[in-house]
C-alpha positions as CSV (number, residue, x, y, z in Angstrom):
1,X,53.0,-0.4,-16.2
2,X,49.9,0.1,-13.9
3,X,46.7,-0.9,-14.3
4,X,44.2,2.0,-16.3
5,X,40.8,2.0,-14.8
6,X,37.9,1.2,-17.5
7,X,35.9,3.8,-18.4
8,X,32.7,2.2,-17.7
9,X,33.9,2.1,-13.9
10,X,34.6,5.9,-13.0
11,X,32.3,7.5,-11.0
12,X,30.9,11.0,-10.8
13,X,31.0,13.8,-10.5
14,X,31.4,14.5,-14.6
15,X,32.4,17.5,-16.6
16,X,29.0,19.2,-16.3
17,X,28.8,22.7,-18.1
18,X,28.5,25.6,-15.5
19,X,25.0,27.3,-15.6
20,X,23.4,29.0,-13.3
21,X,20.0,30.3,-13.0
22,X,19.4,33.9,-13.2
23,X,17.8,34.6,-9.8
24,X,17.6,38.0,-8.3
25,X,19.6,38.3,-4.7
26,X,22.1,36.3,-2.8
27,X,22.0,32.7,-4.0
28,X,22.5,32.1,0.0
29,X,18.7,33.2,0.3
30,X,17.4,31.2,-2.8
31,X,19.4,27.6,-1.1
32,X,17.7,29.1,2.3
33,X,14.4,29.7,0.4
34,X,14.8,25.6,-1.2
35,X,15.6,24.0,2.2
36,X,12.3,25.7,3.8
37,X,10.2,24.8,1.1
38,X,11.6,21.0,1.8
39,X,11.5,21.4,5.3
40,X,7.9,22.7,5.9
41,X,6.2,20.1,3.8
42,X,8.0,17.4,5.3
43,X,7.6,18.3,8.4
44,X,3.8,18.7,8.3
45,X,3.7,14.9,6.8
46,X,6.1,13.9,9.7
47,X,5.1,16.0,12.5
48,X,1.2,16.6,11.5
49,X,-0.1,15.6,15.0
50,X,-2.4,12.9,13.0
51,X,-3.8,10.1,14.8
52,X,-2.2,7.2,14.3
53,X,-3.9,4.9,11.1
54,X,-5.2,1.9,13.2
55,X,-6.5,4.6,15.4
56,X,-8.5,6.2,12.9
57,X,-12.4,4.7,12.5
58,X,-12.0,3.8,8.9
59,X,-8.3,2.2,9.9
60,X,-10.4,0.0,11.6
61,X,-13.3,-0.9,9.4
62,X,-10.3,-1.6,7.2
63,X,-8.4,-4.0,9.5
64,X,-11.5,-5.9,10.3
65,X,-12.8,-6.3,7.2
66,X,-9.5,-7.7,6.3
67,X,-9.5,-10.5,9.1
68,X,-13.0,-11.2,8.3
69,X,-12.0,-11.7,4.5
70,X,-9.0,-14.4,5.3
71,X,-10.9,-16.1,7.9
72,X,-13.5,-16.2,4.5
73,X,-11.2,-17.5,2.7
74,X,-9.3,-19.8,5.4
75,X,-12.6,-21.3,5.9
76,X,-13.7,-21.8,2.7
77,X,-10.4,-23.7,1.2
78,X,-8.6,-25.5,4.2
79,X,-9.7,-29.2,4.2
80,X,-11.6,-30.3,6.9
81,X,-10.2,-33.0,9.3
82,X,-10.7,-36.3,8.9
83,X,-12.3,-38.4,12.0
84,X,-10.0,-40.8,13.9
85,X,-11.0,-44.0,15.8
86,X,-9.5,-44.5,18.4
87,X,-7.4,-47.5,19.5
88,X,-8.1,-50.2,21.6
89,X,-6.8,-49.8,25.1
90,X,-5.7,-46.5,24.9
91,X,-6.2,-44.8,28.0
92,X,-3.9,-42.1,27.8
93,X,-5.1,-39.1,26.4
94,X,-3.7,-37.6,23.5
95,X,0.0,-35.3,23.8
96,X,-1.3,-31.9,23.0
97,X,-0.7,-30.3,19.8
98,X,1.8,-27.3,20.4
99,X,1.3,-26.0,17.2
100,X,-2.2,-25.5,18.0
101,X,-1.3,-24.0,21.0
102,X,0.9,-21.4,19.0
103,X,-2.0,-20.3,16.8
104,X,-4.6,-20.2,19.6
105,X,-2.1,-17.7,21.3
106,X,-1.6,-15.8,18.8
107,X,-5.0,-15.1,17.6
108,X,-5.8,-14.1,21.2
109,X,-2.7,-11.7,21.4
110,X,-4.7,-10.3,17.9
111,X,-7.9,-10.4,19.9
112,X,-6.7,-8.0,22.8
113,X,-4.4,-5.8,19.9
114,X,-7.4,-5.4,18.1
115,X,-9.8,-4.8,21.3
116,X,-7.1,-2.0,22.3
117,X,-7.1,-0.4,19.0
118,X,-10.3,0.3,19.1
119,X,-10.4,1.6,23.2
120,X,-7.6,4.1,22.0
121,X,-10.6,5.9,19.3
122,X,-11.5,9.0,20.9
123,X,-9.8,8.1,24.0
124,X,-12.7,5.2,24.3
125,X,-15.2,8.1,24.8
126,X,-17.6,9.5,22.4
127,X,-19.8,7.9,19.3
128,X,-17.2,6.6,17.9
129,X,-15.6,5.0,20.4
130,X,-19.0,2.9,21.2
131,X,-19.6,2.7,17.3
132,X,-16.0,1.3,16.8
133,X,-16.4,-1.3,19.8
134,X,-19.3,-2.5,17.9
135,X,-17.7,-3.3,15.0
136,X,-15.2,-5.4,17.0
137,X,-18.5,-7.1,18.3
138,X,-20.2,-7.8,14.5
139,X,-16.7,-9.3,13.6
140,X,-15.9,-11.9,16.7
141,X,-20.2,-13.2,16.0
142,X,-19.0,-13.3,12.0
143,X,-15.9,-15.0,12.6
144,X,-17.5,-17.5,15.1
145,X,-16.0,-16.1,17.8
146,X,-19.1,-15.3,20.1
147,X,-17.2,-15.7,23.3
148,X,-15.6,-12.9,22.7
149,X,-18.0,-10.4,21.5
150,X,-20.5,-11.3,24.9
151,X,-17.0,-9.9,26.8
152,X,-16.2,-7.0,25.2
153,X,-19.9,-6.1,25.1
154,X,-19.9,-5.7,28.8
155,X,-17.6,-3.0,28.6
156,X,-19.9,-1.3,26.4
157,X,-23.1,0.6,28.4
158,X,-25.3,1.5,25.9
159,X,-25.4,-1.1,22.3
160,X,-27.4,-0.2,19.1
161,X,-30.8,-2.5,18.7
162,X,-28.9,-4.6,15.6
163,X,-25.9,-5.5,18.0
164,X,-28.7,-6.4,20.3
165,X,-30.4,-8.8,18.0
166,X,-27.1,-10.1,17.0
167,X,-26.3,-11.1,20.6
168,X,-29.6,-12.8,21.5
169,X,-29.3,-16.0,22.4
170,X,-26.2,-16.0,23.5
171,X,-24.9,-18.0,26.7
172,X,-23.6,-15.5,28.9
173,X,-24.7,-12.3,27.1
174,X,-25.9,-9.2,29.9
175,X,-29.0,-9.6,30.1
176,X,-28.9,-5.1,29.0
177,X,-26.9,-6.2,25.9
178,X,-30.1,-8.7,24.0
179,X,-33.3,-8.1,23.1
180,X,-36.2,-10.8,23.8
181,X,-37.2,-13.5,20.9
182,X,-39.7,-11.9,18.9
183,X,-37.9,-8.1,19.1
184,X,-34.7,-9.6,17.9
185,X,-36.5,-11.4,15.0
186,X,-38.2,-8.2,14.3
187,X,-34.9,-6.5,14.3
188,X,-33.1,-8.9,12.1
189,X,-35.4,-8.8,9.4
190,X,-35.6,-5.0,9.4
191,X,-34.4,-3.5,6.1
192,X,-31.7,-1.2,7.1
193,X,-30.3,-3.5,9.8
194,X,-26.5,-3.6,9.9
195,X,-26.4,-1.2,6.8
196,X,-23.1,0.3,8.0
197,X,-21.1,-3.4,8.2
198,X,-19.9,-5.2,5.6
199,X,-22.2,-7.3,3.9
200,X,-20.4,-11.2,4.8
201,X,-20.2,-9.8,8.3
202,X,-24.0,-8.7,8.2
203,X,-25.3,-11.9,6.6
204,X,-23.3,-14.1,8.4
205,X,-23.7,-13.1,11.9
206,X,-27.2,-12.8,11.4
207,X,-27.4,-16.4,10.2
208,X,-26.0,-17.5,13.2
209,X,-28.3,-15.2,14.9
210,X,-31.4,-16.8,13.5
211,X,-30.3,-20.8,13.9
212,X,-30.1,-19.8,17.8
213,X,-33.5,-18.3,17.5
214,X,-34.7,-21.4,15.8
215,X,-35.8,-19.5,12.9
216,X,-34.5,-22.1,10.5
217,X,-36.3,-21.0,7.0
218,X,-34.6,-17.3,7.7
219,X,-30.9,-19.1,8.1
220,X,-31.3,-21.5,5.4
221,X,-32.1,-18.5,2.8
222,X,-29.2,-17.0,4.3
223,X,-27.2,-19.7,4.4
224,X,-28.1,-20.2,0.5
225,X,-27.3,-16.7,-0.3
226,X,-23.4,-17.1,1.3
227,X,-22.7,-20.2,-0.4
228,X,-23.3,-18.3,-3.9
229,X,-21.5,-15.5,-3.0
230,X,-18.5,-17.9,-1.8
231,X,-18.8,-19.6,-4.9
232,X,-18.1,-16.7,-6.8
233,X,-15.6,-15.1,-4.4
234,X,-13.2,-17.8,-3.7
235,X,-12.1,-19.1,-6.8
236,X,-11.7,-15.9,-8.0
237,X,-9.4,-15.2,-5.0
238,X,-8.2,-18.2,-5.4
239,X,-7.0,-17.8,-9.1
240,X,-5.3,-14.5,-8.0
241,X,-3.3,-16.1,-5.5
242,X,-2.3,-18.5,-8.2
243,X,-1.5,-15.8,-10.5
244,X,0.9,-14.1,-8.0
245,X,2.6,-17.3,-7.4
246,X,3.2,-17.4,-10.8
247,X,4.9,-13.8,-10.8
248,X,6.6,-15.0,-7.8
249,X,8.1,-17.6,-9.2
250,X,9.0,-16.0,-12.4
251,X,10.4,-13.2,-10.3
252,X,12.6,-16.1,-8.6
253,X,13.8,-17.7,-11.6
254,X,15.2,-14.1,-12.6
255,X,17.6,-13.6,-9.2
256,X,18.6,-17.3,-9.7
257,X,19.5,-16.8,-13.5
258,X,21.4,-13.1,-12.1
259,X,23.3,-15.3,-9.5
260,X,24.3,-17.9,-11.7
261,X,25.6,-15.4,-14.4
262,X,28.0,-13.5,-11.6
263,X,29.1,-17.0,-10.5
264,X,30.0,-17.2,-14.3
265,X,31.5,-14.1,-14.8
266,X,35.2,-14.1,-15.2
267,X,36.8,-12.6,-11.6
268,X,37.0,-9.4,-11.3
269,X,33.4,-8.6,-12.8
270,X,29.6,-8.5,-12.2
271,X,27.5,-9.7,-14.5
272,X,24.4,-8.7,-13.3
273,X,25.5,-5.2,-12.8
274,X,26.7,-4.3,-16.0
275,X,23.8,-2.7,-17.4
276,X,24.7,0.1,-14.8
277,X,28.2,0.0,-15.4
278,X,27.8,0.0,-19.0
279,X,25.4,3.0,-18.7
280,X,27.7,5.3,-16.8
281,X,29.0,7.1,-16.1
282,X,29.0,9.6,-19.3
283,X,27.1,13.1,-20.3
284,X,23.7,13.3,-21.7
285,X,24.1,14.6,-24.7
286,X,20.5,16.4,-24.3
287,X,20.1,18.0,-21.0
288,X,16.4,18.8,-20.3
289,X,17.3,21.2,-17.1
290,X,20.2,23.5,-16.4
291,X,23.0,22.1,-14.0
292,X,22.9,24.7,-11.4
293,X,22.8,22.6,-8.5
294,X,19.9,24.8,-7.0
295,X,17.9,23.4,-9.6
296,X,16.7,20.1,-8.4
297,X,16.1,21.3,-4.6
298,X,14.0,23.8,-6.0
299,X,12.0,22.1,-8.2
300,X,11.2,19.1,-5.4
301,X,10.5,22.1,-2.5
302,X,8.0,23.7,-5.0
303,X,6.1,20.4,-5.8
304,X,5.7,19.6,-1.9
305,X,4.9,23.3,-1.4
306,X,2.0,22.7,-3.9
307,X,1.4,19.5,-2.5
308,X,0.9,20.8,1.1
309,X,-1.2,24.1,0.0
310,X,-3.7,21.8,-1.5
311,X,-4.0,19.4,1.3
312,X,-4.2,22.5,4.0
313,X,-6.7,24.1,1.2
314,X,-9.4,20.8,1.2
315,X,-8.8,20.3,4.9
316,X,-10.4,23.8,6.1
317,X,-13.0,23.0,3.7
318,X,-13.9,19.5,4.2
319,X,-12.6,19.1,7.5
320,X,-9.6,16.3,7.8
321,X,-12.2,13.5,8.6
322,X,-14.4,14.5,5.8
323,X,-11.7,13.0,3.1
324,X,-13.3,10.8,0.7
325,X,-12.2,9.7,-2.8
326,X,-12.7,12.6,-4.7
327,X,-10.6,14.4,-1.8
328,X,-7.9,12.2,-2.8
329,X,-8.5,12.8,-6.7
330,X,-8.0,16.3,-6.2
331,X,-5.0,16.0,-3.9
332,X,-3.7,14.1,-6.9
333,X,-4.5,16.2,-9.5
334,X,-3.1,19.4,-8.2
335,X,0.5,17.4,-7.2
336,X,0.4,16.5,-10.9
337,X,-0.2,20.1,-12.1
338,X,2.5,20.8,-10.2
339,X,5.3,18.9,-11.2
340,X,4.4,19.4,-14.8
341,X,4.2,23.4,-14.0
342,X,7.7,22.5,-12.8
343,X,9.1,20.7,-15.2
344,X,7.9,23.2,-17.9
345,X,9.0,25.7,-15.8
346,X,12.9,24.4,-15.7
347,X,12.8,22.9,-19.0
348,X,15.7,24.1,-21.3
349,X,13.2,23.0,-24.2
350,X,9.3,23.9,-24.6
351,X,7.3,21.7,-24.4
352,X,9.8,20.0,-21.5
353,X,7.5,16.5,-21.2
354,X,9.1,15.1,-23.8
355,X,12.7,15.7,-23.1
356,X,12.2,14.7,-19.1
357,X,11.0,11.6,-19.8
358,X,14.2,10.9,-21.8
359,X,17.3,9.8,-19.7
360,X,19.4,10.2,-23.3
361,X,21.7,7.1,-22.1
362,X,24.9,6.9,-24.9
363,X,24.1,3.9,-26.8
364,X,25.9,0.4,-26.3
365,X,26.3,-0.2,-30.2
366,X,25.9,2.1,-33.4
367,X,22.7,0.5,-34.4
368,X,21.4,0.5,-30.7
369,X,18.8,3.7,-30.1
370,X,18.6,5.2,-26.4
371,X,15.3,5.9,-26.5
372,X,12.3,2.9,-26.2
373,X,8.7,3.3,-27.0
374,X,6.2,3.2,-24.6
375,X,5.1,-0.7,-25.6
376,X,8.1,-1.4,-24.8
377,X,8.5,0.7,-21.6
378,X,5.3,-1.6,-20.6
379,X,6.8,-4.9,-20.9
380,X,9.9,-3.9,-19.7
381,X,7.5,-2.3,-16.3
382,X,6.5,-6.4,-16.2
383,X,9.6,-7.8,-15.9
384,X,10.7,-5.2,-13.3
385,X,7.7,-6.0,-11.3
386,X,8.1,-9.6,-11.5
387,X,11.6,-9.4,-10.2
388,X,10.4,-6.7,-7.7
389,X,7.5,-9.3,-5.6
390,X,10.0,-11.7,-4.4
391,X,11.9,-8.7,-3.2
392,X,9.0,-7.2,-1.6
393,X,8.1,-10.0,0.7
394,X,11.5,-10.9,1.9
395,X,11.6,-7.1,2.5
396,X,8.3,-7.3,4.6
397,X,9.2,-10.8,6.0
398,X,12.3,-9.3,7.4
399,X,10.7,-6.5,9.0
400,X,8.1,-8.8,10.5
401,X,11.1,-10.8,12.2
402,X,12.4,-7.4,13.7
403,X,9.0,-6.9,14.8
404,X,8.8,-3.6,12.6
405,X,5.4,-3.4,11.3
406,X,4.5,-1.7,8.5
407,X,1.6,1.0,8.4
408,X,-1.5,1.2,6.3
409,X,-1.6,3.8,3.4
410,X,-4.5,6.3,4.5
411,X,-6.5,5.6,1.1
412,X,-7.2,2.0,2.5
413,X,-9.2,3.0,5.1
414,X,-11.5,5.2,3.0
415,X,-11.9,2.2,0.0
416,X,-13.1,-0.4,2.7
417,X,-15.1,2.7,4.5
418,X,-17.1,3.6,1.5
419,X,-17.3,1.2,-1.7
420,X,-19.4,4.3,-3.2
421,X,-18.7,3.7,-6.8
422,X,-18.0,6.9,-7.6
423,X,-15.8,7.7,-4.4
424,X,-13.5,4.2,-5.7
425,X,-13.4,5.3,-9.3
426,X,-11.9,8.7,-8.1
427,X,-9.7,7.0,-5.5
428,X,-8.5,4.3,-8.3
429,X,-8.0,7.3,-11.0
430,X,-5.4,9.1,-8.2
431,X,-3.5,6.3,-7.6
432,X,-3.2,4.7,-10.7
433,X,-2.5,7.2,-12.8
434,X,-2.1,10.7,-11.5
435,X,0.0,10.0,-8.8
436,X,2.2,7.5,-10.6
437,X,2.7,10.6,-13.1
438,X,3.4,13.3,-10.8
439,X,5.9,11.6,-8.4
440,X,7.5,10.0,-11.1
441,X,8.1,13.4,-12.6
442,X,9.9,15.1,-9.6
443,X,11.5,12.4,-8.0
444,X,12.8,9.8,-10.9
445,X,13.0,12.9,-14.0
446,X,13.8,15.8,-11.4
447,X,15.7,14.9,-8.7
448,X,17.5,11.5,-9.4
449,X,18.4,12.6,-13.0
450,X,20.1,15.6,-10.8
451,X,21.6,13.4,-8.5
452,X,22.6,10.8,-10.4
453,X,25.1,13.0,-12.7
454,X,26.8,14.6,-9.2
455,X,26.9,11.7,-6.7
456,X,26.7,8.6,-8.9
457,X,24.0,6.1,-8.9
458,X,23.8,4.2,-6.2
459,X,24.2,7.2,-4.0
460,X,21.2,8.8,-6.2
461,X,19.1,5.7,-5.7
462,X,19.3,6.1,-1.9
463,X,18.6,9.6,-1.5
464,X,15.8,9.8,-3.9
465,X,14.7,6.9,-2.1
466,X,15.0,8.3,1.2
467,X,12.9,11.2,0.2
468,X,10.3,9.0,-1.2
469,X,9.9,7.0,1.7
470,X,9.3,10.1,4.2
471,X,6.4,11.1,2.2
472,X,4.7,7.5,2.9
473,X,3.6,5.6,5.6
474,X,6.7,3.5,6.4
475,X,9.9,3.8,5.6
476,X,11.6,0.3,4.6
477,X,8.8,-0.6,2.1
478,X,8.7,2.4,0.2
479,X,12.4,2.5,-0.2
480,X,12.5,-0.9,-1.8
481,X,9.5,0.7,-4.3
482,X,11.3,4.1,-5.1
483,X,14.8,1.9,-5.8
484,X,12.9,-0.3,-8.1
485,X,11.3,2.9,-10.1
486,X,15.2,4.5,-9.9
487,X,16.2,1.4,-11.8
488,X,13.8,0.6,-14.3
489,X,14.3,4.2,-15.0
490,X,18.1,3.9,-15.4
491,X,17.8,0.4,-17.2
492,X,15.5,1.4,-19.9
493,X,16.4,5.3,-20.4
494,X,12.9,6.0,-20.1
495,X,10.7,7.3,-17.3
496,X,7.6,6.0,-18.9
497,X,9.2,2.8,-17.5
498,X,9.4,3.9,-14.1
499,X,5.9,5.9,-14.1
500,X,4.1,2.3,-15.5
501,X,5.8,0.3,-13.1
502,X,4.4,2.9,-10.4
503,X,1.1,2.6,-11.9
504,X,0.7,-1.0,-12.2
505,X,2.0,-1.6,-8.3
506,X,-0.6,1.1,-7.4
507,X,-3.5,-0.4,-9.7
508,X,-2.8,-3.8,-8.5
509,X,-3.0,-2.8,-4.7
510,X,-5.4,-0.6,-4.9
511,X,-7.1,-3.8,-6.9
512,X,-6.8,-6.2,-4.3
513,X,-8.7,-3.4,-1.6
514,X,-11.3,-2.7,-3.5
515,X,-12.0,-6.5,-3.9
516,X,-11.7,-7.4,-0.3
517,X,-14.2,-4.4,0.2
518,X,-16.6,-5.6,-2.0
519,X,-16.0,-9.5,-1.3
């Protein structure tokens, strides 16, 4: 007598009742009509001809700002060393440290990437190639670094009267590139000097600035005002970094427990998968959208067609450098519109909201109900995203040792370029909430619960994913992201799952920007 398989272990496709929609024409022009209305989108986010991020001027301010901020922090919490006599009778000098060598080299290689980046703005011609190489400048003086901003500033033919001051003083400097004594005092102390840098790098370099000058009263206030500001800044950094250990090693502890329980498991099973297993494969016994197969390709080109008129729409009004926060809000708000219009638009029941965020799983026991409330959607969004940090950085430590780096979402260049409260409160709305909303609704409710009922879900999970990922900067992040959402979605039943789990990951990063901006 052979073996029957289990009926938790078949796979797709299911008996699925035939419907179709009721579309005028060939069907052949409607599946022509969804591919383009995938296509074009996608190709516009692919193929849009934009600059490339760390080429952008706010890219920039972004990536220096960031240094600035761990060399803040680096120098502010690393003990310092401890003095050494030396012995008797030792005439040899001392083996040099290789590890010190490492770093050294690597910060320079950093150095000349960074110098690059910033000859590759406007082709190195133009304002903003001269205002970008002066931001390089502000950070090597605020980092301590002022060999290397008197070097790049000799590449540089005409410098602002702040950079000027900054560089008085300086062994080496052009004598074109610094201002005499008094004029450079003068221009310190001028109220709108360095308005357009960050504040530490402002302060700081100017400090330094006035202890060469010899204008110690001026240093020492400033030198006061830093150490408050540090006082305040690092241990709240610090705590934060202590707080995501914590998650990491909660997040840990939950892969370990997973791999002891399938070392457990009897042979033949896996104990950490059976919540999928256990879950499928099976009908829904309340279908939110018909099964015509057109449906889901339809739904996802109409949301990126929406997506894309709104972006071409603020472009030509704005221009594509204008884009601020409340560019972003309305980007967000109209790709939300449109996958609700969507949803309420396939819907087999009115209003449709409610029956796409249910995934209407066949429950494990009599008393056990397939649908969760949203409290409980929230804590099961925390344990997800405990378990999903320790998969995130050996994602990203894996691509580092492939050398694949992994590019900046455009809406952190426009939080460290302008920490207008108003532009971050629209940009912080977008991400955390509409966004999380409107992709969660077309690509975890549309177009994975289509998938995952025709092709299984693993095979769901990775071409949901895929499609996720090609809207967004890089690819191998992003898929790790859109498999978590696909199976906190499947493991709970409910999208609100996957939609707070998007939220919190976006409200946390988009956190941690604004607080190196305004740190």
């Amino acid at each position: 007598m052979t073996d029957q398989p289990q009926q938790d272990d078949r796979q797709p496709p299911v008996g699925l009742p035939r419907e179709r929609l009721l579309l005028p024409g060939p069907r052949a022009l409607w599946w022509a009509f969804a591919f383009l209305t995938m296509a074009v989108p996608l190709a516009a986010h692919l193929l849009g001809g934009a600059p490339t991020a760390i080429e952008q001027p706010d890219a920039l301010t972004a990536e220096l700002r960031g240094r600035t901020f761990i060399w803040r922090l680096m120098t502010n919490t690393q003990p310092q060393p401890m003095a050494t006599a030396k012995k008797p009778g030792a005439g040899k000098p001392e083996p040099v440290d290789s590890g010190a060598e490492q770093v050294k080299k690597a910060e320079d290689d950093d150095w000349r990437d960074l110098v690059e980046h910033a000859r590759k703005i406007d082709a190195g011609h133009g304002k903003q190639a001269a205002d970008a190489r002066e931001q390089v400048i502000v950070h090597a003086l605020a980092v301590e670094h002022p060999e290397r901003a008197v070097a790049l500033a000799r590449e540089v033919t005409v410098l602002s009267q702040d950079v000027r001051a900054l560089l008085t003083g300086l062994p080496e400097a052009p004598t074109a590139s610094v201002l005499d004594g008094k004029a450079a005092l003068t221009q310190l102390r001028t109220r709108g000097f360095g308005r357009t840098w960050s504040a530490y790098q402002r302060d700081h370099a100017r400090q330094l600035a006035y202890e060469r000058l010899n204008d110690l009263d001026s240093a020492r206030v400033l030198n006061t005002s830093l150490r408050q500001r540090d006082n305040r800044v690092v241990p709240a950094w610090s705590a934060a970094a202590l707080l995501f250990l914590v998650a990491l090693f909660i997040g840990g502890a939950f892969w370990f427990g997973a791999f002891l329980r399938t070392l457990a498991a009897p042979p033949g099973t896996h104990a950490a998968r059976e919540w999928v297993r256990a879950r499928y494969p099976g009908l829904p016994r309340d279908l939110p959208y018909l099964t015509d197969p057109l449906v889901p390709w339809l739904g996802f080109g109409g949301w990126l067609t929406g997506y894309l008129v709104a972006s071409l729409g603020l472009a030509a009004l704005v221009g594509q450098r204008s884009m601020s926060g409340l560019g972003v809000l309305f980007q967000s708000g109209v790709g939300t519109m449109a996958a609700i219009a969507i949803v309420q638009t396939f819907a087999r029941h009115h209003p449709g909201l409610p029956h796409a965020a249910r995934l209407s799983i066949a429950p494990q026991s009599p008393h056990e109900s397939p649908q969760i409330s949203v409290p409980q959607a929230f804590l099961a969004a925390l344990r997800v995203m405990a378990a999903l940090l320790p998969v995130m950085v050996v994602a990203v430590l894996v691509l580092a040792l492939f050398g694949i780096t992994t590019n900046e979402h455009p809406v952190s260049g426009l939080v460290f370029a302008d920490v207008d409260p108003l532009q971050l409160s629209a940009i912080g709305v977008a991400v955390s909430l509409l966004a999380p909303l409107g992709e969660e609704l077309i690509f975890r409710g549309f177009l994975y619960r289509a998938l995952r009922m025709r092709i299984g879900v693993w095979p769901a999970v990775l071409v949901t994913s895929l499609a996720f990922s090609s809207l967004h900067p890089s690819l191998g992040p992003y898929l790790v992201l859109s498999a978590a959402f696909c199976l906190a979605y499947e493991w709970t039943g409910s999208l609100w799952t996957s939609i707070l789990l998007h939220g919190l990951w976006n409200g946390l990063s988009f956190a941690v920007l604004v607080g190196v901006a305004l740190s």
